[in-house]
SEDRENVEX-662878 format. One record per residue (C-alpha): residue number from 1; residue in three letters; x, y, z negated. Coordinates in steps of 0.001 Angstrom, whole numbers, plus 500000, padded with zeros to 6 digits. Layout:
<sites>
NUM/ALA/X/Y/Z
...
</sites>
This chain:
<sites>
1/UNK/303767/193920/522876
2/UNK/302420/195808/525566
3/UNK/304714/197789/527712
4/UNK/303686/200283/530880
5/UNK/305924/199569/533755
6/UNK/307047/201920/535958
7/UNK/308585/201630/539302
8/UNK/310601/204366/540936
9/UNK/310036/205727/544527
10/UNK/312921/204599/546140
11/UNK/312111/200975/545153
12/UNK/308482/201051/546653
13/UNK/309893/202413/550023
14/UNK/312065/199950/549797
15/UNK/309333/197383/549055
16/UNK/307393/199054/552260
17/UNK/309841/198206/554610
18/UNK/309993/194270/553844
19/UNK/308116/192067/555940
20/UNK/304471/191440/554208
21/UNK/305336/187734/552761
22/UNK/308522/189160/551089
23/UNK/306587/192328/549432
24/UNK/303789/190363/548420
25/UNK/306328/187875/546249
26/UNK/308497/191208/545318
27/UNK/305014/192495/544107
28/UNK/304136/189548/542035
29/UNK/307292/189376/540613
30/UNK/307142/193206/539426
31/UNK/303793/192515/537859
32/UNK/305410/189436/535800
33/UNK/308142/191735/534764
34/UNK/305462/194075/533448
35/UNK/303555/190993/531284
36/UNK/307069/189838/529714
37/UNK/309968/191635/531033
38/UNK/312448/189728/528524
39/UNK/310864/186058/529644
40/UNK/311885/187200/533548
41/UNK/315228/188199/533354
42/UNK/318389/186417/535324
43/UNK/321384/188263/534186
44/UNK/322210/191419/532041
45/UNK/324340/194422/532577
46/UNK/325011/197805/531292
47/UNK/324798/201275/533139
48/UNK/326616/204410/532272
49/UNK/325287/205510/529279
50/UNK/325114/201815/527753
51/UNK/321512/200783/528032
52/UNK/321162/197109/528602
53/UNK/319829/196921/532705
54/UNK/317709/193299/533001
55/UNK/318163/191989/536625
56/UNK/315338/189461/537550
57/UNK/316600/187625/541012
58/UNK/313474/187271/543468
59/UNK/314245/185426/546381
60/UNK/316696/187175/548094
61/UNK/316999/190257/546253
62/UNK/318036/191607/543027
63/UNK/314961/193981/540595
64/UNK/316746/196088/538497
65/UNK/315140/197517/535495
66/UNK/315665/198793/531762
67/UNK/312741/198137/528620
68/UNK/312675/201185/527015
69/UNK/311109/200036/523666
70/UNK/311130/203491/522133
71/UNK/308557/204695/524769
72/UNK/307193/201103/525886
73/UNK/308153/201080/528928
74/UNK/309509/198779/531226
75/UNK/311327/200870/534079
76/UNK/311853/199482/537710
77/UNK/315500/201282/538956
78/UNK/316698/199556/541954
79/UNK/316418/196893/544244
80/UNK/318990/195271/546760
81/UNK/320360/191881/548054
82/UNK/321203/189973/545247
83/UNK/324336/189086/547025
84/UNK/325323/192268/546372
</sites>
């Protein structure tokens, strides 16, 4: 299945910020997400509404993102430490 992946604007900023090594990997690991989103996920949780949130752990932070299958899309919603 192909999916379109789409990251928001907060986390490329945040993505902008990180020293070149980290956004490279943080990069890379996006792009995976976007070639088998299912095959890259760490842990599962819900938001508000219910929709399943995948959470792919990449180094030292957390990806956040929901596969919408309905539009085929795989949507990037946060990043932070994954110690958080």
């Amino acid at each position: 299945m192909s999916y379109r992946l789409l990251v928001s604007i907060e986390v490329i900023e945040f993505i902008e910020r990180l020293p070149s090594k980290t956004r490279e990997a943080l990069r890379l690991a996006i792009r995976s997400i976007g070639r088998d989103p299912m095959g890259r996920s760490d842990a599962l949780d819900r938001d508000a509404t219910g929709r399943r949130i995948q959470i792919a752990v990449i180094g030292d932070y957390a990806v956040m993102y929901w596969v919408d299958e309905a539009d085929q899309h795989i949507k990037v919603l946060d990043i932070h430490a994954a110690d958080q």
